[in-house]
N, C-alpha and C positions, 0 to 999 in steps of 0.2 A: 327524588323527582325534582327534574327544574322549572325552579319557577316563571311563570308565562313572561308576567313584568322584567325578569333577568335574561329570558332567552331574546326578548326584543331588544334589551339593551345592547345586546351583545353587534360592533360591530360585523359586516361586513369579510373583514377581514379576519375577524379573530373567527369566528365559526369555521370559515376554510381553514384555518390553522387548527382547531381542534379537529376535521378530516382529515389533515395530511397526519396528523397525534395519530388518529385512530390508524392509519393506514401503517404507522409506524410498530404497532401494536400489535397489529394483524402481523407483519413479518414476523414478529418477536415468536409471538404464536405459534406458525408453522413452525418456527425450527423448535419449538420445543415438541411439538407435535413428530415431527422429525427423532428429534433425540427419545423419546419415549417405543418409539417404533424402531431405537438402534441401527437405522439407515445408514449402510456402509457404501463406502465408495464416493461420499458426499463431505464435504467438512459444514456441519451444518453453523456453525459458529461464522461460518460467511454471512447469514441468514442476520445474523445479530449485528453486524458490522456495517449491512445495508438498513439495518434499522437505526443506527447511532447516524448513518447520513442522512437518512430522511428525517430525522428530529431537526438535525441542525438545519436543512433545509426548509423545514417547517418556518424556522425561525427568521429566517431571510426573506423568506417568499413575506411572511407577514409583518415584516420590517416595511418593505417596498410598498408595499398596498398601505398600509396605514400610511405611509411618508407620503405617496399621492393623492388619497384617497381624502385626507385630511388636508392636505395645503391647498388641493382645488374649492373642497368645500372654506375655507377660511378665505380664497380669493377673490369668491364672489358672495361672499359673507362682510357688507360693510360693517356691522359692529361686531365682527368675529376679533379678538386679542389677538393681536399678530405678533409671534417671538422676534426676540432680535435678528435669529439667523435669518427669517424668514424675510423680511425687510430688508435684508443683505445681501438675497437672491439677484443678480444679474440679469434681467428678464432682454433680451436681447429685439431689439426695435424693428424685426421684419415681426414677430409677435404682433405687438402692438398694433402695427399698420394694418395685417392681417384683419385681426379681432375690429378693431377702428375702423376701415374704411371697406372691407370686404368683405365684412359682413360675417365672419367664422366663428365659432363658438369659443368662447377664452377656456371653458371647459377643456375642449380637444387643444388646444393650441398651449393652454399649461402644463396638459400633461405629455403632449410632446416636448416641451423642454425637459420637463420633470424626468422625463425618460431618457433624456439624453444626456442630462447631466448624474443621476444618478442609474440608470438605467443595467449598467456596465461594475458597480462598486458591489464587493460583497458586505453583508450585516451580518454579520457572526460574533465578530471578535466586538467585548462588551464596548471598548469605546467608540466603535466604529458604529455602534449602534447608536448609544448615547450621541455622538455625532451627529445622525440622522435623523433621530426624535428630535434633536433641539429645534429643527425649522417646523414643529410643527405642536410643541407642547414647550416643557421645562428646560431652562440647561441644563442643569445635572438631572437623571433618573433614578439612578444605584441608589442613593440615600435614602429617597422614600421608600424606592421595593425594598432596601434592604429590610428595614423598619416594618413593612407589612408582611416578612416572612418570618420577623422575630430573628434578625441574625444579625451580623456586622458588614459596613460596605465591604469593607477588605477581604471578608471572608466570602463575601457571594460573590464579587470578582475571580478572586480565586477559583472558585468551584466553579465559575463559567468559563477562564480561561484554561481549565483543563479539559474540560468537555470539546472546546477549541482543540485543542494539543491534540487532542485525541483521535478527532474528526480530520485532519490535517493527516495525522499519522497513518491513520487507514487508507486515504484518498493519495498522498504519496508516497507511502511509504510501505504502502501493502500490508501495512500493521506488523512489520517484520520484528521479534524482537531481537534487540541489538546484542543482550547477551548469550545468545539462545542462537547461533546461527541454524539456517534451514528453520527453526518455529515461528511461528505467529505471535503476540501477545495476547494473553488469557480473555476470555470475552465469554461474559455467562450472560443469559436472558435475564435473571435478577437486576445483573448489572445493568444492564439497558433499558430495563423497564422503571428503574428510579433516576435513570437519566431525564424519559420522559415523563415522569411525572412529575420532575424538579422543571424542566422547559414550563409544563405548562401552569404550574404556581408562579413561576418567572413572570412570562406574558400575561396572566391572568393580575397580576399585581402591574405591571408596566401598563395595562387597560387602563386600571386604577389613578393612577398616578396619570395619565393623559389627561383623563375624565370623557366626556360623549364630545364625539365630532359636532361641531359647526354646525348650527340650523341655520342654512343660505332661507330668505324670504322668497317666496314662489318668482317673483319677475328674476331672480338672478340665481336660480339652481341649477345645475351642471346640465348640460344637455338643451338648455333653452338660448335661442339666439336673441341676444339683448339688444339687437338696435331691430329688430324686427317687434319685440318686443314694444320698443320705445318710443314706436312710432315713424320711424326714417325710413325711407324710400327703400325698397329691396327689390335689386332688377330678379326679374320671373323668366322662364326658359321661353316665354312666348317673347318678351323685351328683348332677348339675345338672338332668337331666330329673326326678328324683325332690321336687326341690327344687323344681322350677317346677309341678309337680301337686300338692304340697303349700301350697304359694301359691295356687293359684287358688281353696281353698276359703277364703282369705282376703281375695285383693285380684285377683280375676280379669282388672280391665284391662290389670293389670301384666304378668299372669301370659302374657295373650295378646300383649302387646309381646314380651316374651322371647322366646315362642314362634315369632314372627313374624322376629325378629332372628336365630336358631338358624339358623331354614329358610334364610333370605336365604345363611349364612355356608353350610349346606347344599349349597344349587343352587350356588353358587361354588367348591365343591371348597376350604373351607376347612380347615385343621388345628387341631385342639381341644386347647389345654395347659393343663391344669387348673394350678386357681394353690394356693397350700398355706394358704394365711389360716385364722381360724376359721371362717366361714362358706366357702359353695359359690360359685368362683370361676372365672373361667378367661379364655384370651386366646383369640383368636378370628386366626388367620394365615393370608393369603390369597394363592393363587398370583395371577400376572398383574401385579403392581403393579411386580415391579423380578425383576432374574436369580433372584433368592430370595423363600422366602416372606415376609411380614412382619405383622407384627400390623395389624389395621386398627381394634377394637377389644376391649375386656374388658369381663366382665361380672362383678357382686360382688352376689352376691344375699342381703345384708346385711338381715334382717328389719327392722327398723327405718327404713333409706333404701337400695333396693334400686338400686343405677346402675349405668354405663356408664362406662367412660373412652375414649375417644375419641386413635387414636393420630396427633394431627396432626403433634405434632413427629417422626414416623417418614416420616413421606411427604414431610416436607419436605427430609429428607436424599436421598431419592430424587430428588424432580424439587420444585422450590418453586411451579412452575405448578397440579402436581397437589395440591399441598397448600392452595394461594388455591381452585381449581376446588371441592374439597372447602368451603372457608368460605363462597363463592359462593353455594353451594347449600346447605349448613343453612343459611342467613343465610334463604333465603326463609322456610322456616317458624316462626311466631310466636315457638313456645316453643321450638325450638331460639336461635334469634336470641337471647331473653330470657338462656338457658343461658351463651349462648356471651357474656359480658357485657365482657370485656376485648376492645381492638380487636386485628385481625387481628395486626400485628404481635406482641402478646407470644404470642396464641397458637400463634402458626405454631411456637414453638419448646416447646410444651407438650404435656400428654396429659392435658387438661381433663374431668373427673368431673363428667356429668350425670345428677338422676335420675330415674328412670324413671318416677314416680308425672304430673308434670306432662305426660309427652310421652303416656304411655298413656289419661290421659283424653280425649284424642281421637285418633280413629286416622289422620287428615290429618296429626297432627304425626310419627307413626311414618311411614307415606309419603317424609315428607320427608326424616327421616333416613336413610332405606332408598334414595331417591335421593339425596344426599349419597354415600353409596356407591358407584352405582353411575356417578356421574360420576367416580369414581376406576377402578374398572375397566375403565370401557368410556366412554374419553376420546373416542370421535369427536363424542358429541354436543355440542347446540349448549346454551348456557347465556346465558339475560338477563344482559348488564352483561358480555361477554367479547366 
């Protein structure tokens, strides 16, 4: 039985990775369940092979989650020990300005870098792991787990770089063995089930060696907007309609773009976070696009050049199809295309500021933008040039 005190320790992270264990287990399962029952016409040793990738996947998946999960809470943890890598981090200055003057939550805003710089890397192979944990625990890991499993570094490198070799071989290589043409390489459920039980003394000792995530203090835990928090000015959705009716007796095209963009984020069930800048500001977050909300874009309705920012480097941490889908389609409109003037590449990792004065002088270019969107929400359709 586990204890209450140990199953609360456990983070986050690591409990989904003993679910994806178990699910790994369950395959293991049926195929012996299979091989007991002599099922012909089936090579149930497939059954085993989809079990050895889902460990390893296990392993990744909860590589990523602790690597986010932990440098968010250490970022808004000021007396959280911050590793050297972590300090090392490039935190890129539309971030800041963001989180600083529009009011976003550094929560969402670090872990869209965090996603986009590691986002895209596999965790599998030991130093690439070791890599990973360093922004967020020890340099080195292997020496202490090795020591908590009773073995030697070299030796549990070893045994994880074959477990590597392994998973590698089956995923390219069809598990073909080489001296053996036409066969497969030998694969028992014995063998796979001490695979994952070695993964989970692995991780279970790498927990260890981390020690417990980061206690952020209540004004500064992930999910809470800190200058709202802090006391500073936060324009409200009533401040920006107020704003855009006092525009229109100025520059009424505009004023009906905004308006038109409002609605759009409206009918989508988006959420409104006023940004704190001088002027009337705000993010614009939409359900549907990934498990949470996310910014899709903001608006700074700056008397002098009233824009938009555009959150493409956000979508791109999500899914990078839905973030081309989204360039795809402003690219067909004139003066979006015009706007969008750097090719797809640097954009994809950007949150590109267009303004509104050019798009509002014809309402075909808001159209377009307004589709642009909706090819992010409602991916079924079809798009020219996909």
């Amino acid at each position: 039985m586990v204890d209450d005190a140990t199953e609360t320790a456990k983070t986050a992270a690591f409990r989904e990775f003993e679910e994806n264990l178990a699910y790994a287990r369950e395959i293991v399962q049926g195929g012996q369940w299979l091989e007991k029952g002599k099922v012909g016409g089936f090579e149930v040793t497939a059954l085993y092979r989809a079990a050895w990738m889902q460990a390893m996947t296990a392993v990744d998946r909860w590589v990523h989650r602790e690597l986010y999960e932990r440098a968010v809470a250490i970022a808004v943890a000021p007396k959280a020990q911050r590793p050297k890598a972590f300090l090392k981090l490039q935190i890129p200055m539309d971030l800041f300005e963001d989180v600083l003057h529009n009011g976003a939550y550094l929560s969402d805003r670090f872990t869209d870098f965090l996603l986009g710089k590691f986002g895209y890397q596999s965790f599998q192979n030991y130093r690439k792991i070791e890599e990973a944990l360093a922004h967020v625990g020890p340099t080195k890991v292997w020496g202490p787990v090795a020591e908590l499993l009773g073995t030697t570094t070299q030796d549990l490198q070893a045994r994880l770089g074959s477990i590597v070799d392994r998973r590698s071989h089956i995923a390219h290589e069809a598990d073909r063995d080489p001296g053996n043409p036409g066969q497969r390489l030998p694969m028992s459920a014995d063998q796979v089930t001490d695979v994952i039980d070695f993964l989970l003394r692995v991780v279970t000792s790498l927990e260890d060696v981390l020690g417990p995530t980061p206690e952020a203090p209540a004004l500064r835990r992930p999910g809470v907007n800190l200058t709202r928090e802090l006391g500073k000015r936060v324009w409200t959705r009533h401040d920006v309609d107020s704003a855009v009716a006092e525009l229109a007796t100025r520059d009424a095209a505009v004023a009906e773009a905004v308006r038109r963009l409002l609605e759009h984020a409206d009918a989508h069930g988006a959420s409104f976070k006023g940004g704190t800048g001088p002027d009337p500001s705000a993010g614009l977050h939409y359900p549907n696009i990934s498990k949470e909300r996310r910014s899709l874009w903001s608006l700074y309705l700056t008397p002098a050049k009233p824009s938009i920012a555009l959150s493409i480097g956000s979508l791109l941490w999500v899914d990078e199809k839905v973030a081309r889908r989204f360039l795809t389609t402003a690219r067909r409109t004139l003066e979006l295309d015009a706007a969008l003037s750097e090719p797809d590449e640097a954009l994809l990792r950007r949150y590109p500021t267009v303004a509104l004065r050019p798009l509002a002088a014809r309402s075909a270019a808001i159209d377009g933008l307004l589709s642009a969107f909706d090819a992010v929400l409602h991916p079924g359709g079809e798009i020219d040039g996909e």
